[in-house]
C-alpha positions as CSV (number, residue, x, y, z in Angstrom):
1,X,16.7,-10.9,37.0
2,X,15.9,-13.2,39.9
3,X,16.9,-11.6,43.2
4,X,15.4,-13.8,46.2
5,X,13.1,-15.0,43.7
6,X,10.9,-18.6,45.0
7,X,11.5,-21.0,42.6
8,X,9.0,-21.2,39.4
9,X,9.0,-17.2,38.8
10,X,10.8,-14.6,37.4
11,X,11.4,-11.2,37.0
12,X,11.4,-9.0,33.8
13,X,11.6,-5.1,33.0
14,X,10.4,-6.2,29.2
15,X,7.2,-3.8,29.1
16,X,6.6,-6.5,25.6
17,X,5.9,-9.3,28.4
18,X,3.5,-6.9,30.7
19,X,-0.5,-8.3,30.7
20,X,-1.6,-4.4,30.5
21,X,-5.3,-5.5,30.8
22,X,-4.1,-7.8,33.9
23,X,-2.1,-4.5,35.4
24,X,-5.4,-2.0,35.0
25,X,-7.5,-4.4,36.7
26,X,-5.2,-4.9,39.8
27,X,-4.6,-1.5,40.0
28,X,-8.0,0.2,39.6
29,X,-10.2,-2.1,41.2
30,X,-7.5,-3.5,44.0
31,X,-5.6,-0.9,45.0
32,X,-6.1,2.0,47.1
33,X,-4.0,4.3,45.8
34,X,-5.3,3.7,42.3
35,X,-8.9,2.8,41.9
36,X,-11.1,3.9,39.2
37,X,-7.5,4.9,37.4
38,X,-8.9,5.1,33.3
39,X,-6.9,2.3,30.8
40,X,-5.1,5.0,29.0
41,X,-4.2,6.6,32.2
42,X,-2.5,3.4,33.3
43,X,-1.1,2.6,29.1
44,X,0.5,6.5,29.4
45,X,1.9,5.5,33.0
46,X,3.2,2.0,31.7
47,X,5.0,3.7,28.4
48,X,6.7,6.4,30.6
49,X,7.8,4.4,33.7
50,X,10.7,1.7,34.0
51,X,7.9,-1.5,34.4
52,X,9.2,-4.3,36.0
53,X,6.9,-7.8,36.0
54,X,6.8,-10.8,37.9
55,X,6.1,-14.3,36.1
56,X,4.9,-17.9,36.8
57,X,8.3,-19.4,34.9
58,X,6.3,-22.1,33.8
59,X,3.4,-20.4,32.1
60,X,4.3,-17.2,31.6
61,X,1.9,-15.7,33.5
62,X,1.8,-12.0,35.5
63,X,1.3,-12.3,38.9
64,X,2.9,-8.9,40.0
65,X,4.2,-5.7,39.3
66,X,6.0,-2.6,40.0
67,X,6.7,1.1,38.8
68,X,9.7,3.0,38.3
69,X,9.4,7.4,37.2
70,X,12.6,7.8,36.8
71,X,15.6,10.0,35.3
72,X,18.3,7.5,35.6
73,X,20.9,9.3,36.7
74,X,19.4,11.3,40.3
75,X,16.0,10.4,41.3
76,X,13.5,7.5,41.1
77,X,10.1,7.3,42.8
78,X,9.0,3.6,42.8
79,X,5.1,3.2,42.8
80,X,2.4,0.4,41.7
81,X,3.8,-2.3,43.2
82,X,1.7,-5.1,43.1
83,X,1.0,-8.7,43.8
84,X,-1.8,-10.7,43.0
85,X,-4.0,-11.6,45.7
86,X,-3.7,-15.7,44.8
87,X,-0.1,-15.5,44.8
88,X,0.4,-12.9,48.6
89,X,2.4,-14.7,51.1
90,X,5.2,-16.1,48.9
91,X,7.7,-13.4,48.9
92,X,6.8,-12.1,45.5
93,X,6.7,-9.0,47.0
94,X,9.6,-8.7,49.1
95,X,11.7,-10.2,46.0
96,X,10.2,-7.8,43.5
97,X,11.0,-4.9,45.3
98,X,14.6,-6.0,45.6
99,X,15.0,-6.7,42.5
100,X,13.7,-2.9,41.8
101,X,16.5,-1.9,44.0
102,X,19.4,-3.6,42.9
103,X,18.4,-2.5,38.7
104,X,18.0,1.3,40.2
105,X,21.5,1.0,41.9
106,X,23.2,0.4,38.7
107,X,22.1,4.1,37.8
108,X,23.9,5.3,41.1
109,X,20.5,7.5,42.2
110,X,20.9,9.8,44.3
111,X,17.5,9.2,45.8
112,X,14.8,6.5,45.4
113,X,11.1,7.4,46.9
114,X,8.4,5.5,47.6
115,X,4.9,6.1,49.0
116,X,2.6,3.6,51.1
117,X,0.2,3.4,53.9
118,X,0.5,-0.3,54.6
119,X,2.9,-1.7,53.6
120,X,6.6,0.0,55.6
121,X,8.0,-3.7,56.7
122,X,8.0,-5.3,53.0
123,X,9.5,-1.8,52.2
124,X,12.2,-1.9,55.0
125,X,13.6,-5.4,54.5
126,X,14.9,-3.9,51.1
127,X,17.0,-1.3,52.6
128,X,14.0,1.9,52.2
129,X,13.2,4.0,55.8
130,X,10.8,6.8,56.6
131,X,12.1,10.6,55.4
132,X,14.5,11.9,57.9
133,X,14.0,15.7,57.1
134,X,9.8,15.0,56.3
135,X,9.3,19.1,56.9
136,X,11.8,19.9,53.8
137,X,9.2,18.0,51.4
138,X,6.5,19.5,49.6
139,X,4.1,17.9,47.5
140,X,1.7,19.2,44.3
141,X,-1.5,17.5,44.4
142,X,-3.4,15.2,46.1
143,X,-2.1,13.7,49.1
């Protein structure tokens, strides 16, 4: 899996390969809609999620992530994605979430959500636009 991947990384949706201390840490201290989430909270989210990583080809190392909650056959909500703060700029992110896309589309999904308050361009470039019909949604918990 290397969709618009630079050269030297790759993508993998092998949760073996995932650096789950490396994913808690970016998660709960670095991103907004996650901090001060527990380690088992994260492990539970990990084992039951579609995990996709992205890796320095040469070392093996994680430098990103991303999220799929997903049925495989209608819905998907993609959430989690992140890149490491060293490695921003480089279209890591931009190539992980099409590589998210074009995996989910082989499921033929009716729908594929995602949430964010920062980050709409990255998000657009793959194909993914604000709700159309916002007032039909409804949500149970925080916000």
């Amino acid at each position: 899996m290397d969709t618009d991947l630079p050269a030297g990384y790759e993508i993998s949706t092998d949760p073996a390969r995932l650096d789950r201390a490396a994913v808690h840490r970016w998660l709960s201290e670095d991103a907004y809609w996650a901090l001060g989430r527990s380690r088992q909270k994260q492990d539970a989210a990990i084992a039951g999620s579609l995990n996709f990583g992205v890796y320095d080809s040469a070392t093996g190392v994680q430098l990103g992530y991303a999220r799929v909650v997903t049925d495989r056959a209608t819905f998907a909500w993609l959430c989690d994605v992140y890149i490491a703060r060293d490695v921003r700029g480089k279209g890591l992110g931009h190539a992980l979430v099409t590589a998210v896309r074009d995996h989910l589309a082989g499921y033929g999904l009716r729908r594929v959500m995602l949430a964010t308050a920062d980050a709409h361009a990255l998000y657009a470039k793959a194909g993914f636009a604000p709700l159309e019909t916002p007032g039909k949604w409804m949500v149970l918990g925080s916000q």
